[in-house]
C-alpha positions in Angstrom: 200.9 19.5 -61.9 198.7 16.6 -63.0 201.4 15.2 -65.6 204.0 15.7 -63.1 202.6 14.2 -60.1 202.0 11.1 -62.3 205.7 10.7 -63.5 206.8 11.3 -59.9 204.7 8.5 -58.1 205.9 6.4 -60.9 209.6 6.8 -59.8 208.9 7.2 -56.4 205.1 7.4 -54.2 206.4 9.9 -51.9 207.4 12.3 -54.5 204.2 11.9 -56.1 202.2 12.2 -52.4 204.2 15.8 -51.7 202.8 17.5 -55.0 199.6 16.4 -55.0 199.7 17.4 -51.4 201.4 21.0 -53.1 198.3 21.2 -55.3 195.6 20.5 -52.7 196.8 23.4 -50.5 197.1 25.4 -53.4 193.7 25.3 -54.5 192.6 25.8 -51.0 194.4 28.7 -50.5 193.1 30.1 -54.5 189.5 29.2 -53.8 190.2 31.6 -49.9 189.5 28.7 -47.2 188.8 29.1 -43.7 191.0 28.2 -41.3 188.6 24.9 -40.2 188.6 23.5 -43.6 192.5 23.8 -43.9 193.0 22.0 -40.5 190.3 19.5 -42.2 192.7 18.7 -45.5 195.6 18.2 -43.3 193.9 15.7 -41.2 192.1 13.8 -44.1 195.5 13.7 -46.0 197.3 12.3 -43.2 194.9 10.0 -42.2 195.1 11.2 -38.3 193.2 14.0 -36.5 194.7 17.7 -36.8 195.0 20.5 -34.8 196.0 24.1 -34.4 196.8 25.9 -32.0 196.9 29.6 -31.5 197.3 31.3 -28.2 197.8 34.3 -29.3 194.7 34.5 -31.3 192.9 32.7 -29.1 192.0 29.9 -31.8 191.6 25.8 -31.1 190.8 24.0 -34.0 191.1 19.8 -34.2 189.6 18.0 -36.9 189.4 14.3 -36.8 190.2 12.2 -40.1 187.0 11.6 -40.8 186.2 15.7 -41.3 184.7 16.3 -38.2 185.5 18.6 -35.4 185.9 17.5 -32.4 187.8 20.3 -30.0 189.8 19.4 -26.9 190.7 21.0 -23.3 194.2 18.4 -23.5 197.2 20.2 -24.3 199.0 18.6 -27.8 201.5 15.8 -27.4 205.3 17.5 -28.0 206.1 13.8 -29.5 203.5 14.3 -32.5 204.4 16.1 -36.0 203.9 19.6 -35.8 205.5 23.3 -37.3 205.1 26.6 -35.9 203.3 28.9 -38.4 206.1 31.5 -38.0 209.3 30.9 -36.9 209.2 33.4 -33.7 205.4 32.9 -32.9 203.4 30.4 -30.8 200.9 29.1 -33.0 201.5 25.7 -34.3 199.5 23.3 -36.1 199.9 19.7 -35.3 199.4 16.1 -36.6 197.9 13.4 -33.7 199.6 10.4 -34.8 197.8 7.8 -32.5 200.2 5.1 -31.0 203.3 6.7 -31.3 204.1 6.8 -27.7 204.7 2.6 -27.9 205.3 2.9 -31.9 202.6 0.0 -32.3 199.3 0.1 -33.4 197.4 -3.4 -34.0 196.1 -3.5 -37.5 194.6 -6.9 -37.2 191.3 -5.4 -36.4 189.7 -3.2 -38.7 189.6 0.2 -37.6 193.3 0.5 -36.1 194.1 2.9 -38.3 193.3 6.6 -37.5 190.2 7.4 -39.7 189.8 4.1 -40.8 186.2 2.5 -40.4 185.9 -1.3 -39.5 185.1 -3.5 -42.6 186.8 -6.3 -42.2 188.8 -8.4 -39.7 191.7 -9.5 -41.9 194.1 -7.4 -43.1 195.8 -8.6 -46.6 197.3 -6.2 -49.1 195.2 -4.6 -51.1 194.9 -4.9 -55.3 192.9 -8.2 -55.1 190.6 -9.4 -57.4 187.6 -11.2 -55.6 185.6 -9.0 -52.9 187.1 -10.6 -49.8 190.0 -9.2 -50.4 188.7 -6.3 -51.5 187.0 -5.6 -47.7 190.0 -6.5 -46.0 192.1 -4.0 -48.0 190.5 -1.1 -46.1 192.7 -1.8 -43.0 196.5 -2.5 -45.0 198.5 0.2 -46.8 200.4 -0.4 -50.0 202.8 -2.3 -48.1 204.6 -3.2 -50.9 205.6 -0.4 -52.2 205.9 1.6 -49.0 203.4 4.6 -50.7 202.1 7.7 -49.2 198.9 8.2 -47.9 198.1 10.6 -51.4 197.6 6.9 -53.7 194.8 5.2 -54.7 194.5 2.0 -53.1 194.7 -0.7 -55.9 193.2 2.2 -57.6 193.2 0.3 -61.2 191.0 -2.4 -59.3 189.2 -0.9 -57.4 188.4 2.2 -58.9 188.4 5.0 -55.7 191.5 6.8 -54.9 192.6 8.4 -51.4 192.5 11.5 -50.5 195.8 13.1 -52.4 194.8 10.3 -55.0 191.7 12.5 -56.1 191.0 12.9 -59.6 192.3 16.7 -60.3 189.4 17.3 -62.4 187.3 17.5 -59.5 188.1 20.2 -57.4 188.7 20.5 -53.7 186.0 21.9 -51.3 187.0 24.6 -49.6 184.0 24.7 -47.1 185.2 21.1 -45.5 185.1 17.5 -46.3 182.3 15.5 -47.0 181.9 12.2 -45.6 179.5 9.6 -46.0 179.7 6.7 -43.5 183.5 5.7 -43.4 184.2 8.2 -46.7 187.2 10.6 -45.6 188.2 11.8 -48.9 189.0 15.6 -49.2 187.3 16.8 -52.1 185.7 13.9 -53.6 182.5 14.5 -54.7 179.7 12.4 -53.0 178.5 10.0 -55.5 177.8 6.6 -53.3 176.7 6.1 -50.0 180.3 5.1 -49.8 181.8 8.7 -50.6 184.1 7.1 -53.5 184.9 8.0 -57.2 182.1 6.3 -60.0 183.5 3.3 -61.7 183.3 0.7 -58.8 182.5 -2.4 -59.9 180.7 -3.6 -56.8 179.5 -2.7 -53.5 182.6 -4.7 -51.4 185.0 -3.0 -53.2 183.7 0.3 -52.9 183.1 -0.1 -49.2 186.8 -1.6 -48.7 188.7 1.2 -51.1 186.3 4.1 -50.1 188.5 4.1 -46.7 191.4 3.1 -48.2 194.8 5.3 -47.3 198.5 4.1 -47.7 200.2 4.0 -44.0 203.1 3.7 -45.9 205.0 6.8 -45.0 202.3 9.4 -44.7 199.1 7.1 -42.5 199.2 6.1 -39.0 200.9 2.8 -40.2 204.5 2.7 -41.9 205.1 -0.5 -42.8 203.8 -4.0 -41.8 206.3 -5.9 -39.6 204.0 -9.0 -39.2 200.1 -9.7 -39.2 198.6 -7.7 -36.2 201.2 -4.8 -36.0 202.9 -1.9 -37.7 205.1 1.2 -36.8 203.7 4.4 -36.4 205.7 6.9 -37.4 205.9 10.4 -39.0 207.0 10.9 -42.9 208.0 13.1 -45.5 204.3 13.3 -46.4 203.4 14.7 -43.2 206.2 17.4 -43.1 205.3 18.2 -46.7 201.4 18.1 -45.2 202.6 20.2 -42.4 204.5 22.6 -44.0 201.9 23.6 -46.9 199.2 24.1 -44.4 201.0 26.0 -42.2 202.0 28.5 -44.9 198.4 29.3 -46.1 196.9 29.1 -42.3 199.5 31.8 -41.4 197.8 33.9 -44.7 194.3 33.2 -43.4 194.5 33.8 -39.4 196.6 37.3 -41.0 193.8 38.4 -43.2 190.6 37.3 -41.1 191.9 37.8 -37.0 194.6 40.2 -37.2 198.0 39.9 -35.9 199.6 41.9 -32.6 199.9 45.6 -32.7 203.1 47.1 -34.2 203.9 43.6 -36.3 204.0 45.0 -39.7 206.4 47.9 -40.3 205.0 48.2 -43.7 201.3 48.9 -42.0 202.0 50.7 -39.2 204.0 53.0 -41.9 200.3 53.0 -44.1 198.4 53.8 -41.2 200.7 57.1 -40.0 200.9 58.3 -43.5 198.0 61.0 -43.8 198.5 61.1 -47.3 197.3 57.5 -47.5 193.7 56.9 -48.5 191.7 56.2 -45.4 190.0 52.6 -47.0 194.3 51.8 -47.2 194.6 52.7 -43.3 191.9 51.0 -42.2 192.6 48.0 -43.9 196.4 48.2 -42.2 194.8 48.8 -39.2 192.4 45.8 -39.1 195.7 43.8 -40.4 197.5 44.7 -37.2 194.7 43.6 -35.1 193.2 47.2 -34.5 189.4 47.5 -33.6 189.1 50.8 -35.9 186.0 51.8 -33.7 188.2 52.0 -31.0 190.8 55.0 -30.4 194.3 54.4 -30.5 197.8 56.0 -29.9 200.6 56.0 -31.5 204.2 55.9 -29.8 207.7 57.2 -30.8 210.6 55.5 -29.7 214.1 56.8 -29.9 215.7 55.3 -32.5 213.4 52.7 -32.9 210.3 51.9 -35.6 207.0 53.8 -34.9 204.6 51.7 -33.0 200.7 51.7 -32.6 199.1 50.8 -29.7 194.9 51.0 -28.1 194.4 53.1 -26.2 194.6 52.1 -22.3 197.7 49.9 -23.2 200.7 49.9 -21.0 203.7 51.9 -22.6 207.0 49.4 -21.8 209.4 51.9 -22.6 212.8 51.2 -21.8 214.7 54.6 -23.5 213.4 57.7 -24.5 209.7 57.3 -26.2 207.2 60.0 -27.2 203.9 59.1 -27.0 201.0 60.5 -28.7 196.8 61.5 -27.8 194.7 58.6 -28.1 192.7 59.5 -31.4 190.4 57.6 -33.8 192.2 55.1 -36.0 191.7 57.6 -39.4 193.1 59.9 -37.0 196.9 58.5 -36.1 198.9 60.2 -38.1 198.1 63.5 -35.5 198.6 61.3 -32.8 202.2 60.2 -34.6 203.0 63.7 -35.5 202.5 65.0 -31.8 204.3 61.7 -30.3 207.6 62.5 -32.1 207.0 66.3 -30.7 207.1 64.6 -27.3 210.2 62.7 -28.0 211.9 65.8 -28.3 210.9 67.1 -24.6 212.4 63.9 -23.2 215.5 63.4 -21.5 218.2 60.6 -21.3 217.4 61.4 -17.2 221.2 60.9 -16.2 222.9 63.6 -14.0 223.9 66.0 -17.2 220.8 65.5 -19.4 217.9 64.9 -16.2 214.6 65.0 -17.2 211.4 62.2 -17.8 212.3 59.7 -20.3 209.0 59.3 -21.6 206.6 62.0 -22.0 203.2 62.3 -22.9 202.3 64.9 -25.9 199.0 65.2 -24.1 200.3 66.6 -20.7 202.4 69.2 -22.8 199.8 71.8 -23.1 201.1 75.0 -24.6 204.4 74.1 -23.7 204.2 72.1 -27.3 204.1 75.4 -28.6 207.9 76.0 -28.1 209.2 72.8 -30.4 207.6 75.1 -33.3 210.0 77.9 -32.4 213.4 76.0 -31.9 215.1 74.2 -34.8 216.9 71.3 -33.7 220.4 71.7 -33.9 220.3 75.4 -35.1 221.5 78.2 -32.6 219.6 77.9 -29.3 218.3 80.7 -27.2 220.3 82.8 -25.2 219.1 81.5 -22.0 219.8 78.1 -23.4 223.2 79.5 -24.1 223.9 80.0 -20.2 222.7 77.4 -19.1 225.3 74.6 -21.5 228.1 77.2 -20.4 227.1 77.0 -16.6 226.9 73.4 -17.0 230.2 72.9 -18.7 231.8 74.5 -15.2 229.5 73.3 -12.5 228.7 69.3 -12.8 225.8 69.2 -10.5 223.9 72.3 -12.0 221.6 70.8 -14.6 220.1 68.3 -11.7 220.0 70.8 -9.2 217.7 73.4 -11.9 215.6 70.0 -13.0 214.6 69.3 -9.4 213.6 73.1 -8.6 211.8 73.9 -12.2 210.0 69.9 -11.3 209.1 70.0 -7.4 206.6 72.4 -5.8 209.0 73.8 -3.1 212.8 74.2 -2.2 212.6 71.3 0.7 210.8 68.7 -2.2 214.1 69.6 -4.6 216.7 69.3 -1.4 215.1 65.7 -1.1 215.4 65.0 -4.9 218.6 65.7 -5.4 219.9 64.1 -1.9 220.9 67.2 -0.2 220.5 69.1 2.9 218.2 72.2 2.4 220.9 74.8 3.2 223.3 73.2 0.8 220.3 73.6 -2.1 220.8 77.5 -1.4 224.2 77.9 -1.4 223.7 76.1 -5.0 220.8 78.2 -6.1 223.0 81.4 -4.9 225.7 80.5 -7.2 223.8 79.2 -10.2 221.7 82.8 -10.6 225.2 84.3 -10.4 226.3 82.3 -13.7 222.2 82.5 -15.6 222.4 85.9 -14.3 218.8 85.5 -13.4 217.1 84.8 -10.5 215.4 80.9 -9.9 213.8 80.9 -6.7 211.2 83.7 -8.0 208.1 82.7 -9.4 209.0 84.6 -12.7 212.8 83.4 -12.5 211.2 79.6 -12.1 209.3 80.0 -15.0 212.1 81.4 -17.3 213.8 78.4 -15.5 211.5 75.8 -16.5 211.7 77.2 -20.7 215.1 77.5 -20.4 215.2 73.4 -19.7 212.4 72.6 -21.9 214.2 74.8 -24.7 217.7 72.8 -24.0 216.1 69.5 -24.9 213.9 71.0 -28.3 217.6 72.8 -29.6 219.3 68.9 -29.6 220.2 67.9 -32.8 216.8 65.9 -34.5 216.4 62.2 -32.7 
């Protein structure tokens, strides 16, 4: 990567910037960085302050150029450089470029420059032999050659390199950045009360190339249109920049806060599977964003992937869903078993298949008992029998039986079904007559009741 990234900046800077910028996240991400001293590299490399922004996770991070955080109640600027760390989520990490409303900054005073110290007060191109021009190089990129923000600064004069210009031999710090007075380097080590690389031939040159970045492409300047201005603009640097740290934040805020419930079909498949060791289910559950010593519950959709939920959460079914007891994480794959038992007691509730769309295996009772006795799809019972050929004759029969077997008297069913009370017996008279048992008994509401339970456990398996 070394060799490479040398041949590239000799064809062209930008080239070179974007792998060493490759590299630096690489060995970040190796080396297991927090999410802080990622948001750090990105704003060190681009030589303006960083932030991320997660709402879903509840995380604000900003990072100023110089390595330290420095958090903000404003929301981010939509005209700044930014990505989403997934394409469908919220979180987004983004680059402040200061000045980029007007597209001016003023260079002719030191410090203009995001992360750039005041050393000077004129700005000359750097790669200057005497120490005047050494000091005034701080404040001017490699104007040029239009570089990125990853060279060293007149780096065979004065001896320091930038922050993508470090020396690979020294590896990057995953903790954060160091920096000493103006020294914004990510992953130099601290050698000078300057923060630059040993070899510096004297003090002015190590002050002026110590805060040395190009503003080529990648810095908060472009290019130099005349003494006292530049354009501020974004790069391919900082899309490169962007891009990298995006990827191995999105790794990080996975493995250390969790992601939504039900996010992962992979791990909510782990953590149903009972044959799975438990230190594999816990670990998928803490990866969905479970607290494992908190119960949960896991729900069965029609058609649809398994989902796991807390317990306490609303269920925003919109077809037929199963949902299972709230059990200890280890314990799940019950709760899964019994939430697809309760699909099979649900109902599309439209006038030939009425019933509750969703139920709840933990308001079954006994009545789970029965999906142990009737195969789906096999013969069904003989009251089950009657009641398909009664149905296939008589359109309003099967909502006429759901509202008596689901009310507590014959007035409560007239309402449910819309009708006047008289007309409900007249209907009752005539289904018995086809069951060939009585409904309006306590003993002929029961059979009822199994009948209609037992209609929906003989369907064909969901």
């Amino acid at each position: 990567m070394k060799e490479l990234a040398g041949r590239l900046t000799a064809l062209d800077p930008d080239a070179g910037a974007a792998v060493r910028v490759i590299a630096y996240f690489d060995r970040l991400a190796e080396t297991r960085a927090g999410v802080e001293a990622l948001v750090r590299g990105a704003a060190v490399l681009s030589g303006c302050p960083a932030r991320l922004v997660d709402p879903e996770r509840r995380v604000h991070v900003r990072v100023e150029p110089d390595g330290t955080r420095r958090d903000t109640d404003e929301p981010p600027d939509p005209a700044w450089p930014s990505t989403r760390l997934a394409p469908d989520g919220t979180a987004a990490l983004w680059l402040e470029r200061v000045g980029a409303a007007s597209g001016v900054v003023d260079t002719g005073r030191a410090g203009s420059a995001p992360g750039v110290t005041e050393t000077s007060r004129a700005g000359v191109t750097p790669g200057v032999a005497n120490a005047d021009h050494a000091r005034a190089a701080s404040q001017v990129g490699d104007t040029g050659r239009a570089g990125a923000a990853s060279r060293a600064v007149d780096s065979d004069r004065a001896g320091v390199a930038s922050p993508l210009g470090a020396p690979d031999r020294t590896a990057p710090a995953p903790g954060g950045v160091k920096t000493v007075r103006a020294g914004a380097a990510s992953g130099l080590t601290e050698t000078s009360r300057a923060g630059v690389t040993p070899g510096v031939a004297n003090a002015d040159r190590t002050r002026a190339a110590s805060q040395a970045v190009d503003t080529g492409r990648a810095g908060a300047v472009s290019r130099v249109g005349h003494v006292g201005q530049a354009r501020v603009a974004s790069s391919v640097v900082d899309a490169v920049i962007l891009e990298r740290a995006a990827g191995v934040l999105r790794l990080v805020l996975d493995r250390t806060r969790g992601r939504v419930p039900a996010d992962d079909p992979a791990l909510v498949e782990t953590l149903l599977d009972g044959t799975a060791p438990e230190a594999a289910r816990l670990h998928a559950a803490r990866r969905l964003g479970l607290d494992t010593t908190l119960p949960a519950r896991a729900l069965a959709p029609l058609h649809e992937r398994p989902r796991v939920v807390p317990a306490g959460t609303e269920t925003d079914a919109v077809g037929r869903l199963g949902v299972g007891p709230a059990v200890p994480v280890l314990e799940l794959p019950r709760s899964w078993a019994e939430a697809r038992t309760a699909l099979r007691f649900t109902a599309e509730g439209t006038p030939q298949d009425p019933g509750p769309r969703v139920v709840h295996a933990e308001e079954l009772g006994g009545i789970a008992l029965l999906a142990d006795l009737v195969v789906p799809g096999a013969e069904p019972p003989p009251d089950v029998r009657a009641l398909e050929t009664a149905a296939a004759t008589t359109p309003w029969l099967p909502a006429t039986l759901h509202a008596v077997a689901a009310t507590t008297s014959l007035r409560a069913a007239a309402t449910e079904i819309n009708v006047h009370h008289s007309t409900l017996q007249d209907r009752l008279a005539h289904a018995e007559h086809l069951l060939g048992w009585p409904v309006r008994t306590p003993q002929g509401r029961l059979r009822l009741q199994l009948a209609l339970a037992m209609r929906h456990l003989a369907r064909p398996e969901p």
